[in-house]
PDB file with SEQRES, HELIX, SHEET and CRYST1 records, atoms N, CA, C and O in Angstrom:
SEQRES   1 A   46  UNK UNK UNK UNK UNK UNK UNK UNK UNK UNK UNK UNK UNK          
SEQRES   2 A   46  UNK UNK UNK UNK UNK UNK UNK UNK UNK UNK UNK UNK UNK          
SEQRES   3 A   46  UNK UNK UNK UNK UNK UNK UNK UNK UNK UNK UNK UNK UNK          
SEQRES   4 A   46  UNK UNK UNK UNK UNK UNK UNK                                  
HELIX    1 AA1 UNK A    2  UNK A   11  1                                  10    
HELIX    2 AA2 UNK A   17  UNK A   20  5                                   4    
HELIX    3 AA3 UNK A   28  UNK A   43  1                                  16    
CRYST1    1.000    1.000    1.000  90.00  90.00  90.00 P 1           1          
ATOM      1  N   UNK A   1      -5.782   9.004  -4.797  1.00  0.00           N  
ATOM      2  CA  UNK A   1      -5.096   7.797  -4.319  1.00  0.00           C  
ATOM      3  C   UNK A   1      -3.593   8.029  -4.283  1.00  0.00           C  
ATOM      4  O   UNK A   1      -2.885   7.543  -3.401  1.00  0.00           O  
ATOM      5  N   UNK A   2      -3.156   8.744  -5.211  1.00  0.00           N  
ATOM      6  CA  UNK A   2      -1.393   9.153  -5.283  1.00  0.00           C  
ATOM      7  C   UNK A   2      -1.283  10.285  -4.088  1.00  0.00           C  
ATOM      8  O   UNK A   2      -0.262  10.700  -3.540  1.00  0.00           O  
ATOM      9  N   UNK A   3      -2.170  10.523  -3.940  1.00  0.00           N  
ATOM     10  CA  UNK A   3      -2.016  11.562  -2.521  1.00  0.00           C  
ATOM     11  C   UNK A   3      -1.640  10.507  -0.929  1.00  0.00           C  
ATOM     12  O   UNK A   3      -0.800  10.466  -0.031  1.00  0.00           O  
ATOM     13  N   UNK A   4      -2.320  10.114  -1.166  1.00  0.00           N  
ATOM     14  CA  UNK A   4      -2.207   8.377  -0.361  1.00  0.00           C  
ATOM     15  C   UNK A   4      -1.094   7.861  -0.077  1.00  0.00           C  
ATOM     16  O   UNK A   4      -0.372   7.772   0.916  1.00  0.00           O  
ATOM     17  N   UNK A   5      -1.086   7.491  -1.286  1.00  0.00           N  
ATOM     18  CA  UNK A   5       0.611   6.785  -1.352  1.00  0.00           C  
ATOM     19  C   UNK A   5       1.714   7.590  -0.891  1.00  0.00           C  
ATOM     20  O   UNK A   5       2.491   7.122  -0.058  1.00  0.00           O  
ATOM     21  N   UNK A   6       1.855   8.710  -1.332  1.00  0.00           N  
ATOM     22  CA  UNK A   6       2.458  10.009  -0.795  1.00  0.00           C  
ATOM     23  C   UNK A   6       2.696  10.106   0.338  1.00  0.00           C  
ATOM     24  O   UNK A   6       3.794   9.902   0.856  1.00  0.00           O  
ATOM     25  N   UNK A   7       1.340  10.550   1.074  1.00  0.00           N  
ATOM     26  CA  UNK A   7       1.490  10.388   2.535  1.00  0.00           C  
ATOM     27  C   UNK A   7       2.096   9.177   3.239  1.00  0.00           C  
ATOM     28  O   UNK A   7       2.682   9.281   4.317  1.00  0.00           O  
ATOM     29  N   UNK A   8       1.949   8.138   2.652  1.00  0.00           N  
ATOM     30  CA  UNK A   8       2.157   6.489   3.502  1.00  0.00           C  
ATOM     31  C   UNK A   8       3.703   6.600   3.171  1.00  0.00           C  
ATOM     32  O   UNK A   8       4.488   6.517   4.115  1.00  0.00           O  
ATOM     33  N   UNK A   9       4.292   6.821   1.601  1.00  0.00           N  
ATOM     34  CA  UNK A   9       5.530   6.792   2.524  1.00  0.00           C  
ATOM     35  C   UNK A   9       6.558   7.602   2.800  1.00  0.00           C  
ATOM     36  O   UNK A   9       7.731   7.276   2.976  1.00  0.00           O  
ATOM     37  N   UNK A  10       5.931   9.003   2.841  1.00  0.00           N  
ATOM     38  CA  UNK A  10       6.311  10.194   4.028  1.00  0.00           C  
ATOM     39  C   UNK A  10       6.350   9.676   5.416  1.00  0.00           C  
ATOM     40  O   UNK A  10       7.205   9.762   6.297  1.00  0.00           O  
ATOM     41  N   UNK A  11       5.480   9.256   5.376  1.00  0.00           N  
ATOM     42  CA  UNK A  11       4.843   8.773   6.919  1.00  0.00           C  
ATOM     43  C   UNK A  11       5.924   7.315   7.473  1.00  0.00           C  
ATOM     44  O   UNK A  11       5.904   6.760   8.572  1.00  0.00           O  
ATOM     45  N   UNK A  12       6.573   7.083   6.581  1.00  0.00           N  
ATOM     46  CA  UNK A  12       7.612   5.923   6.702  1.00  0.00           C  
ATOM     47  C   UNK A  12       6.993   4.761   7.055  1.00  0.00           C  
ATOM     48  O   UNK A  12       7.261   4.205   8.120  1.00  0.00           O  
ATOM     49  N   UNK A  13       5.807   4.123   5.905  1.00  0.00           N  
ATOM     50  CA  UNK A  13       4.625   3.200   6.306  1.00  0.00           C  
ATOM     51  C   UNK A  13       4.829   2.705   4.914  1.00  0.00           C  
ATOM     52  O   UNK A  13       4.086   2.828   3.940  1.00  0.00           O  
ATOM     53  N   UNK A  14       6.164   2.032   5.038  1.00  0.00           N  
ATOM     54  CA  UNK A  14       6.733   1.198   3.473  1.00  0.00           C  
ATOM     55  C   UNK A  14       5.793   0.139   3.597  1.00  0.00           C  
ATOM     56  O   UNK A  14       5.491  -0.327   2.499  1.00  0.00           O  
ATOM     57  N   UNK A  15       5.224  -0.400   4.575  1.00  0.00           N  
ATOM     58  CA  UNK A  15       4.517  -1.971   4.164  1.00  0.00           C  
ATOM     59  C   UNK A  15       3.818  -1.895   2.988  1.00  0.00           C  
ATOM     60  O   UNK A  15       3.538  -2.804   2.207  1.00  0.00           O  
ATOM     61  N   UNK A  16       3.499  -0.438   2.922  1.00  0.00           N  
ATOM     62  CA  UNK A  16       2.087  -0.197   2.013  1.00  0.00           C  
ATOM     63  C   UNK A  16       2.224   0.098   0.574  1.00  0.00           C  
ATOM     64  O   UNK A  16       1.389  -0.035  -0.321  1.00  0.00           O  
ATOM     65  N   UNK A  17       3.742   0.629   0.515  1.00  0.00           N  
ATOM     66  CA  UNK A  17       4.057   1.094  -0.793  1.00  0.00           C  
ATOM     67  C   UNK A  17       3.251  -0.366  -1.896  1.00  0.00           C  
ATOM     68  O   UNK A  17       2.200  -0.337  -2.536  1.00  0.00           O  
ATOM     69  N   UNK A  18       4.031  -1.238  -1.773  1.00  0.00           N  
ATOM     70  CA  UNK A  18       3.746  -2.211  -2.978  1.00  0.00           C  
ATOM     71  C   UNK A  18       2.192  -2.029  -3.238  1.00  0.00           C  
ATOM     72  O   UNK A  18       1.786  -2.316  -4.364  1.00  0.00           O  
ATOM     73  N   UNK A  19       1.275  -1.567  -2.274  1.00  0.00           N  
ATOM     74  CA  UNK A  19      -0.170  -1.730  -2.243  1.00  0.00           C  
ATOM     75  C   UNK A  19      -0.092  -0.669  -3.570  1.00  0.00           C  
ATOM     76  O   UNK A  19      -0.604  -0.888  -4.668  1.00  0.00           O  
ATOM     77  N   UNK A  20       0.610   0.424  -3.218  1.00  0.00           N  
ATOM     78  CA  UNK A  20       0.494   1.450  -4.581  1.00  0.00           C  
ATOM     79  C   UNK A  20       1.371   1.308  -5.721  1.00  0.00           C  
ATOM     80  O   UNK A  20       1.847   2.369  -6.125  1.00  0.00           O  
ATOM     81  N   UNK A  21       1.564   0.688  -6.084  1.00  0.00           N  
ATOM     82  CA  UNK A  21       2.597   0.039  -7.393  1.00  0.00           C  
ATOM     83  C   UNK A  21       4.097   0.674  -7.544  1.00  0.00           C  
ATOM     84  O   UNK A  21       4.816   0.765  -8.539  1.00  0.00           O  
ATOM     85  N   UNK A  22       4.325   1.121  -6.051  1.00  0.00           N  
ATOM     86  CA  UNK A  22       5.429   1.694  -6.052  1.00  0.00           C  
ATOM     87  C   UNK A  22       6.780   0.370  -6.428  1.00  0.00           C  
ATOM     88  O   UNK A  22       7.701   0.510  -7.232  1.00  0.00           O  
ATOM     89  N   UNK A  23       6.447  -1.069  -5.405  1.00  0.00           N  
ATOM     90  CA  UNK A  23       7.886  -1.296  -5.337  1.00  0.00           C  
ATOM     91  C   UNK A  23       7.521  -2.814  -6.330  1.00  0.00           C  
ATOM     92  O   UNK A  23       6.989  -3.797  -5.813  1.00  0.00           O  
ATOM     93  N   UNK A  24       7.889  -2.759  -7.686  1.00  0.00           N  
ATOM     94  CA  UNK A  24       7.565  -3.883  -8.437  1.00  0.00           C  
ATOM     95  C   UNK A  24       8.334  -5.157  -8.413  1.00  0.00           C  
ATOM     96  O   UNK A  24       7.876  -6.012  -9.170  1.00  0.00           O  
ATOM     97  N   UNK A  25       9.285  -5.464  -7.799  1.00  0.00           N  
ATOM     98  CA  UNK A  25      10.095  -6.242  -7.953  1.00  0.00           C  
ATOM     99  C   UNK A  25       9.199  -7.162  -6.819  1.00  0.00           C  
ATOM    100  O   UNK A  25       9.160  -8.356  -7.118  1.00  0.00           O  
ATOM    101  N   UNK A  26       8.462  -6.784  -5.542  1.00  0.00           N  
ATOM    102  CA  UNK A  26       7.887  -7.726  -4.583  1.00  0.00           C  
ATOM    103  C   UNK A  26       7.523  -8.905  -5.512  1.00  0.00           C  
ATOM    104  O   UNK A  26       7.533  -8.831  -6.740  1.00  0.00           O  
ATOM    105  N   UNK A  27       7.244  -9.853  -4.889  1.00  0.00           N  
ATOM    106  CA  UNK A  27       6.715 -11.184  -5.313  1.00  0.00           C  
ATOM    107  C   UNK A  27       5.003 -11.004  -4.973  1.00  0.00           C  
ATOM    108  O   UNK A  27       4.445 -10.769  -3.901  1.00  0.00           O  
ATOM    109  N   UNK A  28       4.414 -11.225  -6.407  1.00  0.00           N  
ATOM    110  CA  UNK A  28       3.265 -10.935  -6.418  1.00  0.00           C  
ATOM    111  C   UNK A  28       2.344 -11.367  -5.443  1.00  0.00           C  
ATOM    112  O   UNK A  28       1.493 -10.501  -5.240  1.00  0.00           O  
ATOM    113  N   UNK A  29       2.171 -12.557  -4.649  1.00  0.00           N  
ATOM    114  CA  UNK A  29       1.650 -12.880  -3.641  1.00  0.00           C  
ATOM    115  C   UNK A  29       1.522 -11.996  -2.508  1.00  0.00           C  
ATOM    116  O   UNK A  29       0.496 -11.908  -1.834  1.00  0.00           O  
ATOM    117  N   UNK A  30       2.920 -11.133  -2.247  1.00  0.00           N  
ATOM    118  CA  UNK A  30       3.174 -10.468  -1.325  1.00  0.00           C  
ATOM    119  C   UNK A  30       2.312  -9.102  -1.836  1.00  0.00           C  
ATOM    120  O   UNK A  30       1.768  -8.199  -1.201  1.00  0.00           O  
ATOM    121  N   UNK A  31       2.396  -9.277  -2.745  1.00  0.00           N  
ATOM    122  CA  UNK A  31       1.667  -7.524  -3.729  1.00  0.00           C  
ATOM    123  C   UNK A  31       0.565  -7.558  -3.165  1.00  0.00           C  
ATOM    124  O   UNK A  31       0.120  -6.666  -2.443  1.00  0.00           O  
ATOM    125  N   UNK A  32      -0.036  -8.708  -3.474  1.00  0.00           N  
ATOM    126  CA  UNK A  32      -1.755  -9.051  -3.637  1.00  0.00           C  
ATOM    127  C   UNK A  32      -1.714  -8.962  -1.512  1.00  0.00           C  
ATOM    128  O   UNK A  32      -2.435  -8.006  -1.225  1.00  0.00           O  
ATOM    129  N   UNK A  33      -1.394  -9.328  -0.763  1.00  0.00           N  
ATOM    130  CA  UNK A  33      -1.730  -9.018   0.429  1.00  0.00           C  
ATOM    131  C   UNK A  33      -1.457  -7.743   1.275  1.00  0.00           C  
ATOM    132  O   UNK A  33      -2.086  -7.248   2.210  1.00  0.00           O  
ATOM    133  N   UNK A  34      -0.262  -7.356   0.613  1.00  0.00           N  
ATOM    134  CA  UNK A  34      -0.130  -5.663   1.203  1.00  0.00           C  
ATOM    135  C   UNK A  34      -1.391  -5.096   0.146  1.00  0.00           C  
ATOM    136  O   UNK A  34      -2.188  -4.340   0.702  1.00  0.00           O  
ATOM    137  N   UNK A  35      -1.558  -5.284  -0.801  1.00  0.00           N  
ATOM    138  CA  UNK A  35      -2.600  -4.430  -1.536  1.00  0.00           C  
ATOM    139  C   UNK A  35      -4.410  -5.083  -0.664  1.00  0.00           C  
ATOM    140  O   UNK A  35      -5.443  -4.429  -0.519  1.00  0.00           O  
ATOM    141  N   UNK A  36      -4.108  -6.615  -0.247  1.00  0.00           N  
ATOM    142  CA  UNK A  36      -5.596  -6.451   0.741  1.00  0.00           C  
ATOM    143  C   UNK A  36      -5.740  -5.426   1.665  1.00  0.00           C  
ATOM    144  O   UNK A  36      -6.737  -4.704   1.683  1.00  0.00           O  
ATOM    145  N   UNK A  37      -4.603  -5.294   2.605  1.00  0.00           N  
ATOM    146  CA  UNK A  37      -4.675  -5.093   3.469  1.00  0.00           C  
ATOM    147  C   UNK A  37      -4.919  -3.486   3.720  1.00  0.00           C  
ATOM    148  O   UNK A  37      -5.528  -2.897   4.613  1.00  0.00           O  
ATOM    149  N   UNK A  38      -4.231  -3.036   2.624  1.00  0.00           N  
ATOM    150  CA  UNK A  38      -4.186  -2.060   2.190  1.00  0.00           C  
ATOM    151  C   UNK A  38      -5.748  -1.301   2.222  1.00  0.00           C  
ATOM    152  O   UNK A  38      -6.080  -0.285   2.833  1.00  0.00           O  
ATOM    153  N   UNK A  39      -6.528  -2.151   1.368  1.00  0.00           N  
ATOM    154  CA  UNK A  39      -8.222  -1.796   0.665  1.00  0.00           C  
ATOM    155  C   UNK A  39      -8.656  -1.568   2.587  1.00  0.00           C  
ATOM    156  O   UNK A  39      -9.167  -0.625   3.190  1.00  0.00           O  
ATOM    157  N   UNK A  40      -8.231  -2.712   2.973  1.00  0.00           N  
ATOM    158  CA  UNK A  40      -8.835  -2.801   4.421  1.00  0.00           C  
ATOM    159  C   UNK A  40      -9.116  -1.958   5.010  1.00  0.00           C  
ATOM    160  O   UNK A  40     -10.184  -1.450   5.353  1.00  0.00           O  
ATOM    161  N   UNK A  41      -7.544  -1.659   5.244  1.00  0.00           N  
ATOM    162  CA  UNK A  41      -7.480  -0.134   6.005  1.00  0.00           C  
ATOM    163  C   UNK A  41      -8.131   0.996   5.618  1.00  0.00           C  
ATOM    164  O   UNK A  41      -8.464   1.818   6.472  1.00  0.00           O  
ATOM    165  N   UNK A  42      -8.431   1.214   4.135  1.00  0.00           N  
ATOM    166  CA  UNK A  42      -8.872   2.129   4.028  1.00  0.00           C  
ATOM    167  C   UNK A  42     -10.555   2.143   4.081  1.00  0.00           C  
ATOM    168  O   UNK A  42     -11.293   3.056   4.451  1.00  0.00           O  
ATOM    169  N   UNK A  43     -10.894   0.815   3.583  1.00  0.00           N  
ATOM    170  CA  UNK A  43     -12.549   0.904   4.605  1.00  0.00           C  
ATOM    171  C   UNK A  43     -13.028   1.152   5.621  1.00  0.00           C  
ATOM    172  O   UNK A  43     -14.159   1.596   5.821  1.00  0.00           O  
ATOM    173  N   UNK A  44     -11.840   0.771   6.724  1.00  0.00           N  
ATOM    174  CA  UNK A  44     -12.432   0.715   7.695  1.00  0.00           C  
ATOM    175  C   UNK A  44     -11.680   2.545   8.355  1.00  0.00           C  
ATOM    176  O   UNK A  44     -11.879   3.124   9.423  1.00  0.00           O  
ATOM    177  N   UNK A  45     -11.164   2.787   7.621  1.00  0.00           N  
ATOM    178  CA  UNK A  45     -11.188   4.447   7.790  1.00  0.00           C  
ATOM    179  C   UNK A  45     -12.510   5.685   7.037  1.00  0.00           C  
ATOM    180  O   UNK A  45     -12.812   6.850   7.298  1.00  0.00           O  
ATOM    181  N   UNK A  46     -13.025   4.605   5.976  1.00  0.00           N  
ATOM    182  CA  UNK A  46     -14.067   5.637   5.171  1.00  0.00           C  
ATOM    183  C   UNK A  46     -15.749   5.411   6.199  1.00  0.00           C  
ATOM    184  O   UNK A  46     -16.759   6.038   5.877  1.00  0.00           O  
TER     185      UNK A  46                                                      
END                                                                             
């Protein structure tokens, strides 16, 4: 999963950081939906 995160923000695909507990200061609401959206994406890639 830290390989993940890695890539996303190499890849300059900050929406996603907070999904990986990179940026803590977000407002948790905002956490909890980049982190849905996050799971999303990656289902519908597996």
């Amino acid at each position: 999963i830290h390989v993940t995160c890695r890539k996303l923000l190499e890849g300059g695909i900050r929406l996603l950081a907070p999904a990986c507990g990179v940026i803590t200061t977000t407002p948790l609401s905002h956490l909890r939906a980049m982190r849905d959206a996050a799971a999303s994406e990656v289902e519908s890639h597996s």
